[in-house]
MIRONU-184278 format. One line per 4 residues: their letters; for each residue y, z, x of N, C-alpha, C, CB. Coordinates in Angstrom, 3 decimals. Glycine has a CB too. Example, Ala and Ser with C-alpha at 12.3 -4.5 7.8 and 13.67 -1.06 7.14 Angstrom:
<pts>
AS> -5.690 7.800 13.190 -4.500 7.800 12.300 -3.300 7.800 13.200 -4.473 9.046 11.308; -2.250 7.080 12.850 -1.060 7.140 13.670 0.030 7.870 12.900 -0.598 5.725 14.084;
</pts>
This chain:
<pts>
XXXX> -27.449 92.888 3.367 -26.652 92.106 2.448 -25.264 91.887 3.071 -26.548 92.814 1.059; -24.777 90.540 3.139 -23.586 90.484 3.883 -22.354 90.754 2.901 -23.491 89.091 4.609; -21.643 91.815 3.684 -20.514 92.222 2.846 -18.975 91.491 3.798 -20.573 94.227 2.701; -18.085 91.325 2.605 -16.859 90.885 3.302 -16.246 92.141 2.352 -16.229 89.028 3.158;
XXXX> -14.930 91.484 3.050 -13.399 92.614 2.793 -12.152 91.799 2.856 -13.123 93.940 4.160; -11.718 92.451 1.951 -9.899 91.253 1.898 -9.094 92.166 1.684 -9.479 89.876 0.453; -7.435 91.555 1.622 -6.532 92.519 1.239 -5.775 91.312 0.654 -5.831 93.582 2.398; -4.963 91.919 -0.073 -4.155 91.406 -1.472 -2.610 92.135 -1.125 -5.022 92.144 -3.260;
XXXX> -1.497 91.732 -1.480 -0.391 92.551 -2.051 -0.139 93.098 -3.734 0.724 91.720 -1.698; -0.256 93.642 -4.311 -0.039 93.603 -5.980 1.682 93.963 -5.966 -1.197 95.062 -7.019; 2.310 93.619 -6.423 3.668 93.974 -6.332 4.282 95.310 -7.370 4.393 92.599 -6.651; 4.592 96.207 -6.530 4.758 97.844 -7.203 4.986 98.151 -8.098 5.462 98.611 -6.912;
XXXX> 6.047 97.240 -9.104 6.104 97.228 -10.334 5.356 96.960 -11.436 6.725 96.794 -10.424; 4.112 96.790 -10.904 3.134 96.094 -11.749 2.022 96.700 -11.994 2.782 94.963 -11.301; 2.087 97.892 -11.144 0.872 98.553 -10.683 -0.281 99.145 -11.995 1.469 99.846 -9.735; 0.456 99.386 -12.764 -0.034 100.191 -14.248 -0.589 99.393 -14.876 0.972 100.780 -15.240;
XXXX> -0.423 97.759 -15.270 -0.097 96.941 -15.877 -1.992 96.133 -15.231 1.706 96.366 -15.514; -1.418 95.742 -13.926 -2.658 95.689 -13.048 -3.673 96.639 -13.519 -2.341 96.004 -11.578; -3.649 97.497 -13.321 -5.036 98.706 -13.540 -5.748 98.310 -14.722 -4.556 100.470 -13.847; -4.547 98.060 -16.176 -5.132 98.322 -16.947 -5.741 96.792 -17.544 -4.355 99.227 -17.676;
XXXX> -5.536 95.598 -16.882 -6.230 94.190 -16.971 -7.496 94.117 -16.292 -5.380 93.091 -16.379; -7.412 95.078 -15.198 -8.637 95.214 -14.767 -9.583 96.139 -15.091 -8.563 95.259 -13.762; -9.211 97.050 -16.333 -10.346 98.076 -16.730 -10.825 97.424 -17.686 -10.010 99.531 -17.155; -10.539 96.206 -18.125 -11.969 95.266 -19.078 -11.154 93.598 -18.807 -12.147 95.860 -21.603;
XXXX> -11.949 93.372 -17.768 -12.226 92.104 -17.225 -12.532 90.881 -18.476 -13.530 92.345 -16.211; -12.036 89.970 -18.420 -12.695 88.798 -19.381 -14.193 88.560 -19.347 -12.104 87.410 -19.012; -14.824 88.884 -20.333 -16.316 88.733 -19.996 -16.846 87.561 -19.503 -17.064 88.957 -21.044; -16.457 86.337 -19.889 -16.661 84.926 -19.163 -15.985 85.110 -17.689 -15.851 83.564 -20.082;
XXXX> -15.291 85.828 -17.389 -14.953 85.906 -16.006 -15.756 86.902 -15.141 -13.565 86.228 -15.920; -16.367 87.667 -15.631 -17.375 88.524 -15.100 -18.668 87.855 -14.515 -17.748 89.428 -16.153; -18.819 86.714 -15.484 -20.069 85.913 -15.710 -19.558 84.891 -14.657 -20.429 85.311 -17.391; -18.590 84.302 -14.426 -17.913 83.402 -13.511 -18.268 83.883 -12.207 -16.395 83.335 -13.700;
XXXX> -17.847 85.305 -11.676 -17.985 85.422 -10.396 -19.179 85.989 -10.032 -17.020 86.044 -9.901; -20.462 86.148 -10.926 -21.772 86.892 -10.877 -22.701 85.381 -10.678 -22.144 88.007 -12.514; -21.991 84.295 -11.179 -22.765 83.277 -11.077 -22.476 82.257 -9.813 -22.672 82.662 -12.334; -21.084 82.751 -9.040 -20.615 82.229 -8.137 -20.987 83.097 -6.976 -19.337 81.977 -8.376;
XXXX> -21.895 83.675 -7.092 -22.096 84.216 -5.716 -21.695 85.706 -5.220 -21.388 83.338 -4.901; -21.141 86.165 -6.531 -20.090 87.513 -5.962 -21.292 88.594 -6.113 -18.366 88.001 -7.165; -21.744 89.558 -5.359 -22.426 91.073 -5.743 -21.394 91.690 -5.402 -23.811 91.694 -4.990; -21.354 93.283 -6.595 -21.181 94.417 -6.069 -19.430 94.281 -5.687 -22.323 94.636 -4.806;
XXXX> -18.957 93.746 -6.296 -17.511 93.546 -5.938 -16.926 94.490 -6.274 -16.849 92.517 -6.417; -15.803 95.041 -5.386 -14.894 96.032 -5.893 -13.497 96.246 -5.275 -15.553 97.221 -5.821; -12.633 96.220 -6.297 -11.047 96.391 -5.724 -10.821 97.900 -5.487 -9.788 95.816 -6.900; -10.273 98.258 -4.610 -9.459 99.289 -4.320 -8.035 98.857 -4.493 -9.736 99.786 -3.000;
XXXX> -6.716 99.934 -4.557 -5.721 99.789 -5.028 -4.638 100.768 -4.316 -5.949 99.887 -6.338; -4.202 100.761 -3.391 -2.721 101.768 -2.802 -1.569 102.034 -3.941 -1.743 100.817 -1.405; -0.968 103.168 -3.729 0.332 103.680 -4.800 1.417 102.112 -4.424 1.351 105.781 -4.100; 0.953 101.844 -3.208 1.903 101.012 -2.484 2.134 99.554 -2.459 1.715 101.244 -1.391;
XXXX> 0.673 99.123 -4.053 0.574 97.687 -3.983 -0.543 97.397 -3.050 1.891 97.020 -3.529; -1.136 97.673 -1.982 -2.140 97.414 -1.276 -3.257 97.195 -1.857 -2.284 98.185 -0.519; -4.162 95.988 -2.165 -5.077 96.043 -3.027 -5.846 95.481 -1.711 -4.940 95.291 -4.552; -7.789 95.894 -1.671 -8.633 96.107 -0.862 -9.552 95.611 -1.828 -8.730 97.405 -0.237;
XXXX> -10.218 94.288 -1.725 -11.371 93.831 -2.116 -12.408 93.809 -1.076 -11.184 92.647 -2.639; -13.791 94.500 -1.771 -14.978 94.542 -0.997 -16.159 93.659 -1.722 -15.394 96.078 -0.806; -16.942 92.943 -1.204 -17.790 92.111 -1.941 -18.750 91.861 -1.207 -17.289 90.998 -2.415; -20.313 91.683 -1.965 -21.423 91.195 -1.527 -21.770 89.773 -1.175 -22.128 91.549 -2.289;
XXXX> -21.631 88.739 -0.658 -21.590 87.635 -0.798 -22.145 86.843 0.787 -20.182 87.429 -1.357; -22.895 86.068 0.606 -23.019 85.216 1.835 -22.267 84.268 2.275 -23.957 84.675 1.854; -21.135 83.718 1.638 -20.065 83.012 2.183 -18.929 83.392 1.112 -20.393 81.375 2.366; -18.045 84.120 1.725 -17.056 84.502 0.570 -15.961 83.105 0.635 -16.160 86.249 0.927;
XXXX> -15.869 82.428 1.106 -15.170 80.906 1.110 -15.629 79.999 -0.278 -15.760 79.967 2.638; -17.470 79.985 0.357 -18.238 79.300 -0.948 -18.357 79.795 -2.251 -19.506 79.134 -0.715; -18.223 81.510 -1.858 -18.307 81.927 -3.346 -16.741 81.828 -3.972 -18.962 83.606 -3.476; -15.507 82.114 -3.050 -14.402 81.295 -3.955 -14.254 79.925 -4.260 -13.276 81.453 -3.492;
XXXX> -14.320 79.251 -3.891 -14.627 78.192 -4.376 -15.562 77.590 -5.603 -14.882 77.870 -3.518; -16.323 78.380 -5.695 -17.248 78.290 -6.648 -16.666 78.915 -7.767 -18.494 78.827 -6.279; -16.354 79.986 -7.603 -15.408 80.371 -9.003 -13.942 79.665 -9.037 -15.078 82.149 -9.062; -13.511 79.368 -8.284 -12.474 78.645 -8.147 -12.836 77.469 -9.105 -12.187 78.322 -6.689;
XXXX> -13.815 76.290 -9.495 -14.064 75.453 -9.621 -14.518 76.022 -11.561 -14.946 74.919 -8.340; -14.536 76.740 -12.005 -14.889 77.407 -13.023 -13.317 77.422 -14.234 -15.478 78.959 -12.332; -13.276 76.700 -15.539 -12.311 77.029 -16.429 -11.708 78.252 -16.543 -12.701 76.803 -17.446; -12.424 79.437 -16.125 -12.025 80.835 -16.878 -11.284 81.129 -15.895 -13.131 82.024 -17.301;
XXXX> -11.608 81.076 -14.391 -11.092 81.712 -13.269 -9.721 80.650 -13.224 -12.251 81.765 -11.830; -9.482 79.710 -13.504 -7.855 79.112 -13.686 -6.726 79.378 -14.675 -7.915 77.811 -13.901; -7.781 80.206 -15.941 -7.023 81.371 -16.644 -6.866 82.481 -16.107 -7.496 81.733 -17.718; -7.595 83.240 -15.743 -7.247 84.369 -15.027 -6.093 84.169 -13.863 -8.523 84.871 -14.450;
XXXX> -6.547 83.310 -12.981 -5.872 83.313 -11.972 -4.128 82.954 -12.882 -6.640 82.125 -10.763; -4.182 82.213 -13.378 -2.946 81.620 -13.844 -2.122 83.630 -14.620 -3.503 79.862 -15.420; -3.146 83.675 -15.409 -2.790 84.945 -16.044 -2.265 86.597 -15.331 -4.011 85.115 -16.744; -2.820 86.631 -13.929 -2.607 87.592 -13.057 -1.477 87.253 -11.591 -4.089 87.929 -12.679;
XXXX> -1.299 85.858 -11.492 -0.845 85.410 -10.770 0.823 86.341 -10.055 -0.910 84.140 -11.428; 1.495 86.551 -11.642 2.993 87.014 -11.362 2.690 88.872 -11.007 4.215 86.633 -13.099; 1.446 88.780 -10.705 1.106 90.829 -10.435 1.398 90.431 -8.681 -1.401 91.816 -10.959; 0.997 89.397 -8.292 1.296 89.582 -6.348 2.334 89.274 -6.247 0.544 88.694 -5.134;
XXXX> 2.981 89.915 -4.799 4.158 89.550 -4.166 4.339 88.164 -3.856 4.284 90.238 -3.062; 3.156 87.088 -3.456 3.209 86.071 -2.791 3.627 84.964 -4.403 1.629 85.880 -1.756; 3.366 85.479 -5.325 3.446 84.699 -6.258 2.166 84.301 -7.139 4.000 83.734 -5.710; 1.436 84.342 -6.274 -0.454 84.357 -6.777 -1.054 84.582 -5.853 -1.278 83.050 -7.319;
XXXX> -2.741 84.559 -6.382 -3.427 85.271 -5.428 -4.125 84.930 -4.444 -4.036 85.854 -5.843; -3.318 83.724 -3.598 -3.991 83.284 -2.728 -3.577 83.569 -1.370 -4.104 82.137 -2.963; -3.103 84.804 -1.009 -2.563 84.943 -0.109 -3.474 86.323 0.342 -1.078 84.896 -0.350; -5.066 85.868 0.093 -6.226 86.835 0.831 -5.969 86.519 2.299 -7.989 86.452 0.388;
XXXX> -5.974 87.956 2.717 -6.747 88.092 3.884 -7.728 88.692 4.338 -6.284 88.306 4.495; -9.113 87.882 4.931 -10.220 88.575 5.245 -10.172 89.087 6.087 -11.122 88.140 5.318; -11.191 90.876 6.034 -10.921 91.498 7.304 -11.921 91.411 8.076 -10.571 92.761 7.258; -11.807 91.747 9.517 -12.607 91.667 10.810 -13.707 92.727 10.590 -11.678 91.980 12.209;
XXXX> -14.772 93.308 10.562 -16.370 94.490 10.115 -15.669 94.476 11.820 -18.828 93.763 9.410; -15.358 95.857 12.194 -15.060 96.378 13.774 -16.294 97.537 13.783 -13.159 97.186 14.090; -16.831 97.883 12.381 -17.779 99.471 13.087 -18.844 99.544 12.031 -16.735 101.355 13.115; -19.647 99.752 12.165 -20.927 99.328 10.921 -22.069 101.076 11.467 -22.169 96.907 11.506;
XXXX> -22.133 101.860 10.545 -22.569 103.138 11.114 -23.737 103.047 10.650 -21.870 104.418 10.794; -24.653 101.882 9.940 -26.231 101.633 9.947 -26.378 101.200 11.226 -26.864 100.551 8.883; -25.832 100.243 11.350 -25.812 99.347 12.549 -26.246 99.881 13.666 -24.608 98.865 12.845; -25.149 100.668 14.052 -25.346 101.573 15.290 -26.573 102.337 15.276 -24.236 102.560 15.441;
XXXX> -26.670 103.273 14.301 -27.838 104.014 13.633 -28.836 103.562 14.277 -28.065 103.852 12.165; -29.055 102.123 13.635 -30.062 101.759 14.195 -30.502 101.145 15.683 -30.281 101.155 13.441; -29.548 100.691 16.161 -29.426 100.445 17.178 -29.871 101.240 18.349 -28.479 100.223 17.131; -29.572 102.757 17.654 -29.664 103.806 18.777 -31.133 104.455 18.759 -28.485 105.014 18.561;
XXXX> -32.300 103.592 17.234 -33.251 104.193 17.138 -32.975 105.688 16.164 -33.683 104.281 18.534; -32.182 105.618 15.269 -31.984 106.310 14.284 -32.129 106.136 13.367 -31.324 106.608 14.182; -32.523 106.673 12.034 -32.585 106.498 10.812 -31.184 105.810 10.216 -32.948 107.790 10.274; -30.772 104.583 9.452 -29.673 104.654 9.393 -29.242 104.996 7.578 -29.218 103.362 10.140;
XXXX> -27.814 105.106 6.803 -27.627 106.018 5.969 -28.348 105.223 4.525 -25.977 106.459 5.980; -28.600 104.423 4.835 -28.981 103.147 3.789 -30.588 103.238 3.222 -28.806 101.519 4.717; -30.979 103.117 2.149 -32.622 103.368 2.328 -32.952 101.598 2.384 -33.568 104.448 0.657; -33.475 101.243 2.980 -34.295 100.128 3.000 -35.598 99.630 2.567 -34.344 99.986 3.855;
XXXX> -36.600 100.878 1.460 -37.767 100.864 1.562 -38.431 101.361 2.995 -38.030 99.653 1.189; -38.154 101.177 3.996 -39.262 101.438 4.373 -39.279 103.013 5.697 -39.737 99.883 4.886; -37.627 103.607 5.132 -37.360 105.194 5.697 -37.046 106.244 4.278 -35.719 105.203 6.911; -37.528 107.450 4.480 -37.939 108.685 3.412 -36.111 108.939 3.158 -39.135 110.447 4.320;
</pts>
C-alpha cells in the first residue's frame, strides 16, 4: 500500500486548541477524505508545532485535490487555517521514504515485519 508523509508547521500558541479540533473531526469531513482517496491517515504533533502527516494513498496530489474539490474541506480548511505559521495549510511538505525495513527484509530473503497472508 503506498504510503506518503508530509510536514506542516502548527503555530505554538495554538497547540491545545489544535488537539482538541482534531479529537472529533467533522463527520462530513471524515467522509470527504475516505472518499478522496485518503487510508489510514494520521497526524503526529511536536511540543514545537511540528505536525507529521502519514497517509495511505496512491497519489497524495490526486487525493488532495480531490478533497480539495469537496464543500466541507473549504470549511475546514478555511476554519483551521489561522492554527499554521504560513497562514494556512498549504505549505505541505512531502517527505523523501530513504529506509523501508520490509523492504530490505525482503530483499535480503527475510521474513519482513508486515503479515501479508502469505508468512506465519
Amino acid at each position: 500500500m503506498p504510503r506518503a508523509c508530509f510536514t506542516l508547521q502548527v503555530r505554538p500558541d495554538r497547540l491545545a486548541e489544535y488537539r482538541e479540533r482534531h479529537a472529533a473531526v467533522w463527520p462530513d469531513m471524515l467522509r470527504a477524505l475516505r472518499d478522496a482517496g485518503w487510508r489510514d491517515y494520521q497526524l503526529y504533533l511536536r511540543d514545537d508545532g511540528l505536525l507529521v502527516g502519514v497517509v495511505e494513498t496512491d497519489d497524495l496530489p490526486a487525493a488532495q485535490a480531490a478533497v480539495d474539490a469537496t464543500e466541507v474541506s473549504a470549511r475546514w480548511e478555511t476554519s483551521m487555517a489561522p492554527f499554521f505559521v504560513s497562514g494556512d495549510g498549504s505549505g505541505k511538505a512531502e517527505l523523501s521514504l530513504v529506509f523501508d525495513l520490509d523492504a530490505q527484509l525482503t530483499a535480503a530473503g527475510e521474513h519482513p515485519t508486515r503479515s501479508n497472508g502469505d508468512n506465519p
